[in-house]
N, C-alpha and C positions, 0 to 999 in steps of 0.2 A: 479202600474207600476213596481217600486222592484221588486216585486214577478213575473210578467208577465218577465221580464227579465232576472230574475234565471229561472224560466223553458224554457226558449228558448238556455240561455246558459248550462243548461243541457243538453238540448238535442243534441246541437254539441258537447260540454266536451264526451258526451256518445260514439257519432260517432268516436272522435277523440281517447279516448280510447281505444276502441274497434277496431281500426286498430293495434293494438297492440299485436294484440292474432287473430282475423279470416281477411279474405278478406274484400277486401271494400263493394262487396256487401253484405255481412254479417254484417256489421259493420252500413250501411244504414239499416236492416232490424232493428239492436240494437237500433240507434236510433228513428226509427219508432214506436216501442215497448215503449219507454219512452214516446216520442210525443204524445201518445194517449192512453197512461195508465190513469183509472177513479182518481187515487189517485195523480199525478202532474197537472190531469187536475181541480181539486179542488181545491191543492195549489196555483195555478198560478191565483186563482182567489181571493185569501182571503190576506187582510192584513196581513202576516203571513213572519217571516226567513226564512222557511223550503224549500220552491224553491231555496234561495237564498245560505241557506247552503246545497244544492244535490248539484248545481255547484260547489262549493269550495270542495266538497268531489271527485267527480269524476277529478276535475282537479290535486286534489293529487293525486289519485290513479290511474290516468293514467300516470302521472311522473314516481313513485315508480315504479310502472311494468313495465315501459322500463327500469329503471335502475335491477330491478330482472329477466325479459327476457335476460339482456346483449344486450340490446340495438338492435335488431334485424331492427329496422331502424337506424341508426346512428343519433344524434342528436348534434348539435354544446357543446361544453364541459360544458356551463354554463344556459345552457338553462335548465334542465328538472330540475338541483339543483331549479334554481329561480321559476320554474313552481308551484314544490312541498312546498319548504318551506313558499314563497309566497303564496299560497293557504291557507296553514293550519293557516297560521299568520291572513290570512281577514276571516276562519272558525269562529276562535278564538270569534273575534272579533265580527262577527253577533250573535254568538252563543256559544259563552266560549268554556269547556271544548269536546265539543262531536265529534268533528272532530276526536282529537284525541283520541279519545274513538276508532273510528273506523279504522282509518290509525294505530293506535298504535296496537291494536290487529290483523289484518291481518298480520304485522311486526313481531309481537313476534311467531305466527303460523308457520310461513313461516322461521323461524330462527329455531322453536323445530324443523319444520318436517325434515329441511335440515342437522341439525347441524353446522352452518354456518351464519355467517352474512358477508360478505365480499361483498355482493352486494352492503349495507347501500354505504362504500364508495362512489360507483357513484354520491349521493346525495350530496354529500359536508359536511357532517352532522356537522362539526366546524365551518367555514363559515354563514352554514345554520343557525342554533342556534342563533348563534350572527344576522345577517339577521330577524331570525321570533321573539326574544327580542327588536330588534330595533324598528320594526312595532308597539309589543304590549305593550312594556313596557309605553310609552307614554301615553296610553289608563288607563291603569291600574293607575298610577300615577294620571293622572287628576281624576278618579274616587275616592282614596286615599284621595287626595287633597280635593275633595267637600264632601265627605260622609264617610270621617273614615273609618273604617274597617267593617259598619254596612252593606254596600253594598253586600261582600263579603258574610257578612253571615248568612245575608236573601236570598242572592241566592245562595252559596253551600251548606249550613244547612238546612235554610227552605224546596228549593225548588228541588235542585237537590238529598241531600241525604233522605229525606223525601218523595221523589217519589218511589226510591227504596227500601222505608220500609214499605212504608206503602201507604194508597190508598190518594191520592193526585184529587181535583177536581172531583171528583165523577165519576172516570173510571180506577176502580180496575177491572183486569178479570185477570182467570188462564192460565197457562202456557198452549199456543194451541192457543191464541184466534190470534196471527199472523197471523198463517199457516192457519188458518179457514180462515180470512178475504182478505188473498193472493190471492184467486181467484176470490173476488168483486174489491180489490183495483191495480190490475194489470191485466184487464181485458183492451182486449182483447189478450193481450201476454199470460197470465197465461192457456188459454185454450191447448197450443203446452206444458207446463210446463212437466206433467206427463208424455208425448211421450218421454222427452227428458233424462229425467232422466238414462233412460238404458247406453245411449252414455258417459252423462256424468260421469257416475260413472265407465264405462270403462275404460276412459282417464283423471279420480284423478290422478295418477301418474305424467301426461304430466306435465310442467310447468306454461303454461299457465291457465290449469284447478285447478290446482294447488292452483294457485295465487285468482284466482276468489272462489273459494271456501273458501280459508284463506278469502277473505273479506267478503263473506258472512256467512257462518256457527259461527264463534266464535262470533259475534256481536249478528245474530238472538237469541242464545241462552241465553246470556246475557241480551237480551232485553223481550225474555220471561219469564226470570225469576224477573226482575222489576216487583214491584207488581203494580203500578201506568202504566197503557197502555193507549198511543193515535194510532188510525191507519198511519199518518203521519212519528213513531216515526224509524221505516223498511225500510222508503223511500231512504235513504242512498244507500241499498242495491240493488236495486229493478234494476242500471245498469246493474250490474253482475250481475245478474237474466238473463237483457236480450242480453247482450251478448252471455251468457253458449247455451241458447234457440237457439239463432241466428246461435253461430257457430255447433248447430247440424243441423238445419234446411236448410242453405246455403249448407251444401253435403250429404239432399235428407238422413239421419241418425238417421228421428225418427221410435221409435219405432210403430210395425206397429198390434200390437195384439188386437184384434178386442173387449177386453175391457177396451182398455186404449182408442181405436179410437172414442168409442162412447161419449166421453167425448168432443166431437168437436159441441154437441148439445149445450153444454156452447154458443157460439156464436150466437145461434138463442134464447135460455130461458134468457140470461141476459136483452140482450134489452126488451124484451117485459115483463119482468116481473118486471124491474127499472120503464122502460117510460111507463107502464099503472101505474102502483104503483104513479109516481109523478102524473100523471093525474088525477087519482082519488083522491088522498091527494088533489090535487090543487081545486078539485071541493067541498071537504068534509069540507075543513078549510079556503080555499080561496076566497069559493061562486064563483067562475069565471068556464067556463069551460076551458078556455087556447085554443083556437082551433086553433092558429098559431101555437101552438107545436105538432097537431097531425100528420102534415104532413110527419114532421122530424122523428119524435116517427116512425110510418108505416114504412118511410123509412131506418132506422135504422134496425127495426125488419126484412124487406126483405131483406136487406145486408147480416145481421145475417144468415139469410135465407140460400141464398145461398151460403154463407162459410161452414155452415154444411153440405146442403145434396150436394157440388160440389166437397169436401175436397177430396175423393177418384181419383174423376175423372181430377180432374185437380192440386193436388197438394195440401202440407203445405202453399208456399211461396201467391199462389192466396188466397188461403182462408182466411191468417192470412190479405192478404189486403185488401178483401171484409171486416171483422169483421176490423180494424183500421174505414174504411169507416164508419162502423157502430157506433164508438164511436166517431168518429167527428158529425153525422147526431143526433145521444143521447144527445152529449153535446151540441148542438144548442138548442134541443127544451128543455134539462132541466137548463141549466146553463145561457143560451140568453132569456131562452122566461118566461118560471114558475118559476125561482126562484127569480128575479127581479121583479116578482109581489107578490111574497109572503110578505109583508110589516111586518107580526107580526114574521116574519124569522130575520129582521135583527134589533133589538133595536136599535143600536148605530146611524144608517139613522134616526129613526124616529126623536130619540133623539133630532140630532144636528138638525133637521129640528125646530122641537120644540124652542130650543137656536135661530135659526135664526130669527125665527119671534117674537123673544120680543120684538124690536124694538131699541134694544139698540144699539149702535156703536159699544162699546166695552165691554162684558157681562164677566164677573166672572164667572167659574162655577166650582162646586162643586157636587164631586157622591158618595155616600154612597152603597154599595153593589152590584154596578155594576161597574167593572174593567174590562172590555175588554180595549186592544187595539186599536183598530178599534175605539173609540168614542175618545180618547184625538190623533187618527190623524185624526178624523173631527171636532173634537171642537177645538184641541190646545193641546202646550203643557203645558202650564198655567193651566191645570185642574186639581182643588184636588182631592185626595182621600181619604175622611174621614170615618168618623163612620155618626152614627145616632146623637151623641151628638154635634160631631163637627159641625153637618150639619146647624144645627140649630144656634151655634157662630160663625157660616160663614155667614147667612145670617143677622145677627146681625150686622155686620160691614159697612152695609149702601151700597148705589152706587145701580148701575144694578147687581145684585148679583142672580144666580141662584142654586139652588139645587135638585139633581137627586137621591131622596133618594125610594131605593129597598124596598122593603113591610116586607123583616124582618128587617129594623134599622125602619121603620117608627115609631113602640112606640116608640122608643127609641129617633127620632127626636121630636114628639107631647110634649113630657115628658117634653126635655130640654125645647122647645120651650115656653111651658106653666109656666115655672122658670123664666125664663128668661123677660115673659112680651111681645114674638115678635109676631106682628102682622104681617101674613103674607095673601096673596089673596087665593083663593078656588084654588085647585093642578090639573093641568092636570093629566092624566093620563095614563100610556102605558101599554097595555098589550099584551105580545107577547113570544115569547119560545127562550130560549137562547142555540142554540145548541152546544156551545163547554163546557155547564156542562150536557146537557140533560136535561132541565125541563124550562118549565112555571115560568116566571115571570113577576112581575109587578110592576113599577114605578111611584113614583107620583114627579113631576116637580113644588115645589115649591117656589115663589118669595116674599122678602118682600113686606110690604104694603106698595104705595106710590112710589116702586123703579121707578129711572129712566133709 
């Protein structure tokens, strides 16, 4: 639910940005282009921040750019300070330092290009300060308080500067693999991208383009230089993406050269090459044929359809709606119908369903090499996370006690296990793919002997 209502409040944040720089009808097209991008429509479905920090991102930097437009709407004196500083204070907080990764860098852009910071004033930035330490300092402290400084620095050290050096999670790729993936995970906007490009590089000078390009260019580049890549990690930017798209396409300004135009086939090969692709996975690994998803699939693909070969005849603004069309009717039959049956897709369901049928009231539970999130917010937040050795002086301690130990601690559980003397019952077993490291794994579920 989080997540479902960070992508809804992005998608207004977008709109309401985005009046900031084009028309309102422009600004509905911006957000239409978020609404039905493949990569918010992912997040919106995964226990995940990242919906939840786009809206705190876009609601600073719709702030910021009224106060560096000069306000071209007028806005009450203390509203956009509170808008911004408040944003970047609850970023913080879902998600540490990255907010201002991003708002910090458009800022200092937009200071070299200008020579100038005298806009910052509008924000209140003394005030503000004190305002976004008030929010987070509290936070930080309690953290302080219960976990010393180890907190800190397992997540700046470990995880945040550890991504930047080095490959993190098993999705190291080189500098490119963004701008490759930009036109699967901002589809169906990303297909108008390359039309628009002429106008927008026109109007870099303008202010507005200006400002959007400050948010976007300095971060992309910095994010494809992290050597550690998730596709989620761009989604920051992918707004101003579609605003830049929106305010060319609202006055009738893409480019109209007859090989950039052919690239409007993207709206009819994506669908049918996603939704046969999930169809066949679905038949290959899933043994089912899904044939409630074919409906949608077809009709997704004739959307598609008709946004390419009508693109000429009837306009950018119809065809970008037929292809949105397309990726609402994609997302039904891949996201509502096949991937809620793919069971070996999501461990942490199986899991807790596992947990549930022990029979106990209140069950212990303990996971050795499986750490998603997703399973300690279906199991609890009482869930350890140990080793192989621990796994086993966890279930040592008596009670309904269970253990989720992954296939590389398992020697390492048997080992202790067989020291120690613990009798434990024959282990269920999961086996299924764990897609946020990319591989196959497999879990055995077990309980002491006798537990109750």
């Amino acid at each position: 639910i989080p997540s479902l209502l960070g992508a809804i409040g992005s998608v207004l944040l977008t709109y309401w940005a985005a009046l900031a720089f084009v028309s309102r009808r422009a600004a509905v097209l911006a957000g239409l282009m978020i609404a039905t991008c493949i990569l918010l429509g992912a997040e919106a479905r995964l226990a995940k921040t990242d919906a939840s920090l786009l809206m705190t991102v876009v609601a600073a930097m719709g702030s910021m750019a009224r106060a560096y437009l000069g306000e071209r709407r007028p806005v009450a004196g203390w509203l956009l300070p509170a808008i911004f500083w408040t944003a970047l204070a609850v970023g913080v907080l879902i998600k540490g330092p990255l907010i201002v990764m991003f708002v910090g860098l458009c800022a200092a852009c937009l200071i070299i290009l200008d020579r100038s910071a005298r806009w910052i004033g509008a924000l209140r930035p003394v005030i503000g300060v004190l305002w976004f330490a008030l929010l987070v300092l509290p936070w930080f402290l309690a953290i302080i308080h219960r976990s010393g400084s180890s907190f800190f620095a397992e997540s700046v050290g470990h995880d945040l500067i550890a991504k930047v050096v080095s490959v993190q999670e098993a999705h190291g790729a080189p500098p490119g693999y963004y701008f490759l993936l930009f036109w699967v995970t901002f589809w169906p906007g990303a297909t108008l991208a390359a039309m628009s490009v002429p106008s927008i590089w026109a109007a870099r000078y303008e202010k507005g383009a200006k400002f959007l390009l400050a948010w976007i260019v300095p971060a992309w580049i910095v994010l494809e230089l992290v050597i550690t890549k998730l596709p989620h990690y761009v989604l920051p930017l992918y707004p101003a993406i579609a605003i830049l798209i929106a305010g060319v396409v609202d006055p009738h300004m893409l480019a109209r050269q007859r090989w950039l135009t052919r690239g409007t086939n993207w709206w009819f090969f994506f669908p049918a090459i996603f939704g046969i692709g999930a169809v066949v996975a679905f038949i290959v690994f899933g043994r089912q044929l899904g044939l409630l998803a074919w409906p949608f699939i077809a009709a997704a693909m004739v959307f598609g359809l008709w946004a390419w070969r009508l693109f000429s005849a009837d306009g950018a603004e119809r065809s970008l709606l037929r292809g949105m069309m397309a990726s609402i009717l994609l997302g039904i039959g891949i996201f509502g119908l096949i991937m809620p049956s793919f069971g070996t897709a999501f461990p942490s369901q199986a899991l807790a369903r596992i947990v549930r049928s022990s029979n106990c009231a209140q069950p212990q539970v303990a996971t050795a090499g499986y750490e998603e999130p997703s399973l300690v917010f279906l199991i609890g937040t009482n869930t350890k996370i140990v080793d192989g050795t621990d796994a086993a002086e966890f279930l040592r301690g008596g009670g309904c006690r269970i253990a989720l130990v992954e296939s590389r601690h398992e020697r390492a559980f048997l080992r202790r296990a067989d020291a120690i003397g613990l009798r434990y019952t024959a282990p269920q077993h999961f086996e299924g793919y764990n897609y946020s490291i990319g591989r196959a794994i497999s879990i055995a579920v077990y309980r002491a002997e006798g537990a109750q």
